[in-house]
Structure formats: structure tokens, C-alpha cells
Residue, then its C-alpha position, 0 to 999 in steps of 0.5 A: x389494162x396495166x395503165x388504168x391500174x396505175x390510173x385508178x391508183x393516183x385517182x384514189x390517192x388524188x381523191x383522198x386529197x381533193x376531199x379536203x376543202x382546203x386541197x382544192x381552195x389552195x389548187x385554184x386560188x392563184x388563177x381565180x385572184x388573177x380572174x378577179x384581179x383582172x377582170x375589176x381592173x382592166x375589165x372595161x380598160x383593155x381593148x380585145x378583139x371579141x371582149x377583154x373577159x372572154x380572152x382572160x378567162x380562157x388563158x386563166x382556164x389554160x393556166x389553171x390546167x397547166x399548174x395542176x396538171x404539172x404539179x399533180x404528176x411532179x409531186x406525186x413521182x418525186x414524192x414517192x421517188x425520194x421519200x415514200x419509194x412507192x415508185x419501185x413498187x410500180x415498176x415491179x408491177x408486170x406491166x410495161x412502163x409505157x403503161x406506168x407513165x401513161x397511169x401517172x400522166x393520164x391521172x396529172x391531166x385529169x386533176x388539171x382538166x377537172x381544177x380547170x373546168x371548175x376555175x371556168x366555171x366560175x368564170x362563166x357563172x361570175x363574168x359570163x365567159x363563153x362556152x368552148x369552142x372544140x379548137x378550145x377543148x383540143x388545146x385544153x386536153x392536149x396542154x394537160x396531157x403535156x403538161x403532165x408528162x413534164x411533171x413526170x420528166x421533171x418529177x424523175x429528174x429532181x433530186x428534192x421536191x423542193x427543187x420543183x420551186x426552180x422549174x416553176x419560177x424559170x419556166x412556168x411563170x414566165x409562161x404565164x405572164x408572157x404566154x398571152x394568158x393576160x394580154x395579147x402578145x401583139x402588145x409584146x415587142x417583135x422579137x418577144x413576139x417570136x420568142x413567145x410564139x413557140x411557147x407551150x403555154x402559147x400555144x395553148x391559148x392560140x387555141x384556145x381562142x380561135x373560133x374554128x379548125x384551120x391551118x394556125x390551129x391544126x399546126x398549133x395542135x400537131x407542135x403541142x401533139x409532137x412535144x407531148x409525145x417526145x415530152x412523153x418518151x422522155x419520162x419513159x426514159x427516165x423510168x427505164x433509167x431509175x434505181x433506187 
């Protein structure tokens, strides 16, 4: 009960956000550029197993879940640490702090869940990208539930929002671009093949993309299952921890 408290709580301040236009334009215009860029400029170039369209939009639908889903939950615990000190009012609550971090979570992973079906529906409405298969749903919910208990983590570690900008340019970006969201990682050196491979936003898009449940995608879903739930305990900790 004390969870869905804090959840509604992050829905009413998110939605007072998502009802100005610019709010979500601003949310979604990085991955719908890269949808556009790509598709027109390698469209018909790069050779894909299953059509180069297909494999981009669902590592843009990964992306785009990741991005929000992280920054929805690191601004808003950072925000209201450092300069609203709003996050004591919720530890004073008479709830646990499990139920306080699986609130600010849960609210990180819906914003990234509802920005990434909007950034495929484009997808599917502009270059007829395929529905998703249920491998495909579980990597989506579960990098938007990773990825927003990062966002905590982070969120409660930075000491200035600002210092948000460093975890985006040295962990996510990188990610990004060599976690096979625009090409397949085949093409990648042998030893930034194995590298890569154990990335969160890797695999991701491993299941994002296999067909149907099988030993690769029950091992990639219990690693991101595993991580989310230590990524999770981590921002427990650091909960129980704080004092402003």
C-alpha cells in the first residue's frame, strides 16, 4: 500500500510534466532523429537478418525506455535530495523503504514504458515495425525496472543534478551506440563483441529481438533480473543511508 502511495505521488508530479507538449517532444526527439536518421540512410544499405527496419526500431524502443526510464527516477530523487528536500518527507512516511524505492522505481519505469510504446508506435505507423514478441515485452519491463533503479542509485549518490550529465556521457551513451541498438554487434571486434555482451542495454536488445523463449533468452532475462534486483537493493541502501 505504502508503494502505490509514493507511485501515485511521482504520477501526479510526472503528469503535470507530460501535459506540456514540449515535456514529452523534448522526451522522445533524441530516439525518433536516430529512427528517421537511420532508417533514410541505411534503410536499404545495411544487410540484417529479418530486415535492417525491424532490428532499429526495436533497439530505438530499447533506448528510448532506458533514457527515461533512468532520468525520470535520477531527477526527481536528486532534485528533490538537493533542492526541494522533499525526499525526507517521504522517509518520514510510516512506510518502509523498500515501499519508498519500489514507488520512485516503479513511476521511473512506467514513464519509460509509456515514452517507449509512443517512440514504437511511430515506428510502426511511419516503417511498419512488427509488433512484439512476449521475449520482447519481457526485455522491455524488465530494462525499464533496471534501468529506473539505477536512476535511484544514482539519483541518491550525485551531490548536483548537474553531475547526472557524467553518468549519461561514460555509461549510457556508450551503451547506446555499442550495445546493438543501430548495428549488430557481429560487426564489432572479437574482443568488443565480449565486452559488449554483458551489457544491460545489450541484453536488452537480445530480447528484444529473439523470436521466442529459449535457453539465450531465459539466461538474458535472469542476468538483467539479477542486476535489477541488486541494482534495486543498492538504492535501498542508499536510502537507509541518507540524512539531510
Amino acid at each position: 500500500m505504502g508503494c502505490l502511495v509514493v507511485y501515485c505521488r511521482e504520477l501526479l508530479l510526472m503528469q503535470k510534466k507530460m501535459g506540456k507538449l514540449g515535456y514529452v517532444f523534448s522526451s522522445v526527439m533524441f530516439p525518433v532523429i536516430y529512427l528517421f536518421a537511420f532508417s533514410w540512410g541505411l534503410g536499404s544499405r545495411l544487410e540484417v537478418s529479418g530486415g535492417y527496419i525491424p532490428f532499429l526500431a526495436k533497439g530505438i524502443l530499447g533506448i528510448t525506455v532506458m533514457l527515461n526510464s533512468f532520468q525520470q527516477t535520477a531527477l526527481s530523487v536528486s532534485v528533490g535530495r538537493i533542492y526541494f528536500k522533499t525526499l525526507q518527507t517521504l522517509l518520514l512516511c510510516p512506510i518502509s523503504l523498500a515501499q519508498v524505492a519500489g514507488g520512485l522505481v516503479l513511476a521511473g519505469a512506467t514513464r519509460g514504458l509509456l515514452l517507449g510504446g509512443l517512440v514504437y508506435g511511430i515506428a510502426w505507423l511511419f516503417f511498419a515495425a512488427p509488433g512484439l514478441t512476449l521475449t520482447a515485452v519481457c526485455g522491455v519491463f524488465l530494462s525499464a525496472f533496471f534501468f529506473a533503479a539505477l536512476g535511484l542509485t544514482v539519483g541518491l549518490w550525485v551531490n548536483d543534478p548537474d553531475e547526472l550529465s557524467l553518468v549519461n556521457n561514460f555509461l549510457l551513451t556508450p551503451m547506446i551506440f555499442f550495445g546493438g541498438s543501430f548495428f549488430p554487434e557481429q560487426h564489432f571486434p572479437a574482443l568488443v563483441r565480449e565486452i559488449v555482451a554483458v551489457l544491460p542495454l545489450s541484453l536488452v536488445n537480445g530480447l528484444l529481438r529473439l523470436p521466442t523463449w529459449g535457453e539465450e533468452a531465459l539466461a538474458k532475462a535472469a542476468v538483467l533480473l539479477l542486476i535489477s534486483c541488486l541494482m534495486f537493493w543498492l538504492g535501498i541502501r542508499k536510502l537507509a543511508a541518507y540524512n539531510e
